[in-house]
N, C-alpha and C positions, 0 to 999 in steps of 0.2 A: 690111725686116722689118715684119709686120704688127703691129697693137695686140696682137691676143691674145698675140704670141709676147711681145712685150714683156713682157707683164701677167705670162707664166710667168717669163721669165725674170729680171726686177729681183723679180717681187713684190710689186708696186704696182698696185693694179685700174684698170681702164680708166678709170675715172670719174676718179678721179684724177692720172690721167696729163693727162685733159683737163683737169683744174683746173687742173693744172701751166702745160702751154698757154695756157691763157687767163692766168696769171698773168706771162707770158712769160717762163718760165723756163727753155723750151726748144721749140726751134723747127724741127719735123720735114720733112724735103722733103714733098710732094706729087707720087705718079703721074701719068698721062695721065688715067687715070678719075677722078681726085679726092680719092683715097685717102690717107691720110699713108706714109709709107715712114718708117720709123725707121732708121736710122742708128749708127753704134758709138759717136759722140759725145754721141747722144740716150740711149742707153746708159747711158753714165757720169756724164752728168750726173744722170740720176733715181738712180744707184745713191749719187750724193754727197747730193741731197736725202734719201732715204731717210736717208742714216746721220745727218744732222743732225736733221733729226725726229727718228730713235731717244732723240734725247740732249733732245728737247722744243723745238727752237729754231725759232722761228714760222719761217710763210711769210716771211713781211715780210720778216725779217732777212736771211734765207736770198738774200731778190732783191738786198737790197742785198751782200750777198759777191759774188753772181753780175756785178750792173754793178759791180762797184768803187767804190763811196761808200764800202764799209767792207770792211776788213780780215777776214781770216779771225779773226786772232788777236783783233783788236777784238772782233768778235762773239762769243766763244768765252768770254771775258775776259767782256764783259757778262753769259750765259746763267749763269756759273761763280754770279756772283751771285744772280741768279733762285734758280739750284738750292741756295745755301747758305743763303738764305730759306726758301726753300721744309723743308729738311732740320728748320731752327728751328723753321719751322710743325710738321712732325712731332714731334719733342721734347716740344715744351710741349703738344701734346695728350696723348702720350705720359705724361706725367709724370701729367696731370688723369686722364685714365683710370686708372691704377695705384694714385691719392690714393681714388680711388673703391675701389677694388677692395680695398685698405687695410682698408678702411670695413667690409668681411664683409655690406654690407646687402642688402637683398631691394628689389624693386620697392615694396612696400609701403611699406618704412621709409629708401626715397630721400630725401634731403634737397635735392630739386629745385631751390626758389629759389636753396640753397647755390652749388650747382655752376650753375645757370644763370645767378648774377653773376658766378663765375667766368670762365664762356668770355667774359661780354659785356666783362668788365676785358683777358681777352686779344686780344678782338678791337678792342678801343680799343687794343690797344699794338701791333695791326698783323699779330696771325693771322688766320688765312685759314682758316674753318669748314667745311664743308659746305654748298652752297648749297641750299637749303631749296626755295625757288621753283624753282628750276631740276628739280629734281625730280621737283615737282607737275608740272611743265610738261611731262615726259615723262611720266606717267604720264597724263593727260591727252591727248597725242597717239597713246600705245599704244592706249587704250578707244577713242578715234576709228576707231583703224584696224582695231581688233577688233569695233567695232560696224559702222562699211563694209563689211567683209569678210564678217560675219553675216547683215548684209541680202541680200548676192550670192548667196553661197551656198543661204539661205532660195530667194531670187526662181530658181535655177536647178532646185533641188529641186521648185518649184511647177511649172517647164516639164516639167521629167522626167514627173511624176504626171500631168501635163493632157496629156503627148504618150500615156502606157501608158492612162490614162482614154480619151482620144480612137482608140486601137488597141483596146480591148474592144468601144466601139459599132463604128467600122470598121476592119477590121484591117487593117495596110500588109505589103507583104514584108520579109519578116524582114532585109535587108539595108539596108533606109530603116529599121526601126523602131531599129537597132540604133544607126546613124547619128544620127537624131534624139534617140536617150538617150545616146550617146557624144561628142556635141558636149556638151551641156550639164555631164556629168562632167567631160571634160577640162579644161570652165572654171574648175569647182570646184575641180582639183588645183591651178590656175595661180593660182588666188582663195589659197589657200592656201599655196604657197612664196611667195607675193607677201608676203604676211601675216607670214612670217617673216622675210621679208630687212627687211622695213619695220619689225618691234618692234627686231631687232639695230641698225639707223642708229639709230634711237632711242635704245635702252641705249647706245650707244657714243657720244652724242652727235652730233646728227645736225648740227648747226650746225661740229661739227670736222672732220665726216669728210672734207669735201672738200681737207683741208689733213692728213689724214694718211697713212700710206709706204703 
């Protein structure tokens, strides 16, 4: 079985199938041409990672259930914790928002410092905020890739107009002329899903994506 069929059938994109691999968490034959050949075992194993992602439980962990350093139940048992943290963390934001909402105020009449020694007393006792930088940080890699993508786009629209400018002084047959502005568009279209697949890794985190189902 090939990658793509894989990718339909577990539901896990290629990219990460190969991450998988590389993480050596599963390890597919190879054809005569070089190719991977998956396997019903290759299978089941992406479809058990998958379901332990589902539930958030790193890679890492994940390898050690696979070689046996740890237990299923061990890991399961650890994440149970993560996740009852984690649930606290909700709560007690939960509760700060509401204490706000109490309040009936407006933007205007926020009492900012207030609530802002608040989270910093919860975040001293161990919740977990919204990362602030990390944020910036995609937003920051989005405008990159929207200004790269702008620039292409510009420089391909400048060939288009120099190839119809250079067809007015000498005119080509209509089958090059269309050629030479149909190349430069088709870039444009590819400048442009590129452009989206690359903001999505970003919003989704693109530092995780390789580690998610």
């Amino acid at each position: 079985m090939k990658i793509k069929q894989v990718e339909e059938l577990v539901g896990i994109t290629s990219k990460n199938i190969r991450f998988y691999e590389a993480q050596g968490l599963l390890t597919p034959d190879r054809a005569e041409n070089g190719y991977r050949e998956y396997r019903q075992n290759n299978i089941d194993t992406l479809k058990q990672i998958k379901l332990l992602r589902k539930f958030g439980v790193p890679v890492e962990e994940i390898k050690s259930v696979f070689n046996k350093s740890q237990s299923l139940d061990d890991c399961l048992e650890e994440h149970l914790v993560v996740l009852k943290k984690e649930r606290e963390n909700f709560l007690k934001m939960q509760k700060l928002v509401e204490a706000i909402l109490k309040k009936s105020t407006t933007i205007e009449t926020l009492e900012t410092d207030k609530w802002l020694e608040e989270v910093e007393k919860l975040e001293k006792e161990g919740i977990d905020f919204v990362n602030l930088s990390k944020i910036d940080i995609h937003m920051k890699k989005k405008a990159g890739a929207f200004v790269g993508g702008i620039v292409m786009i510009i420089f391909m629209l400048f060939i288009m107009g120099l190839t119809l400018w250079g067809n007015s002084v000498d005119p080509a047959p209509f089958g090059i002329l269309m050629a030479l502005i149909g190349i430069p568009g088709v870039v444009i279209i590819g400048i442009i899903v590129a452009m989206k697949i690359r903001f999505k890794e970003i919003e989704g985190g693109e530092e995780d994506e390789a580690s998610k189902y």
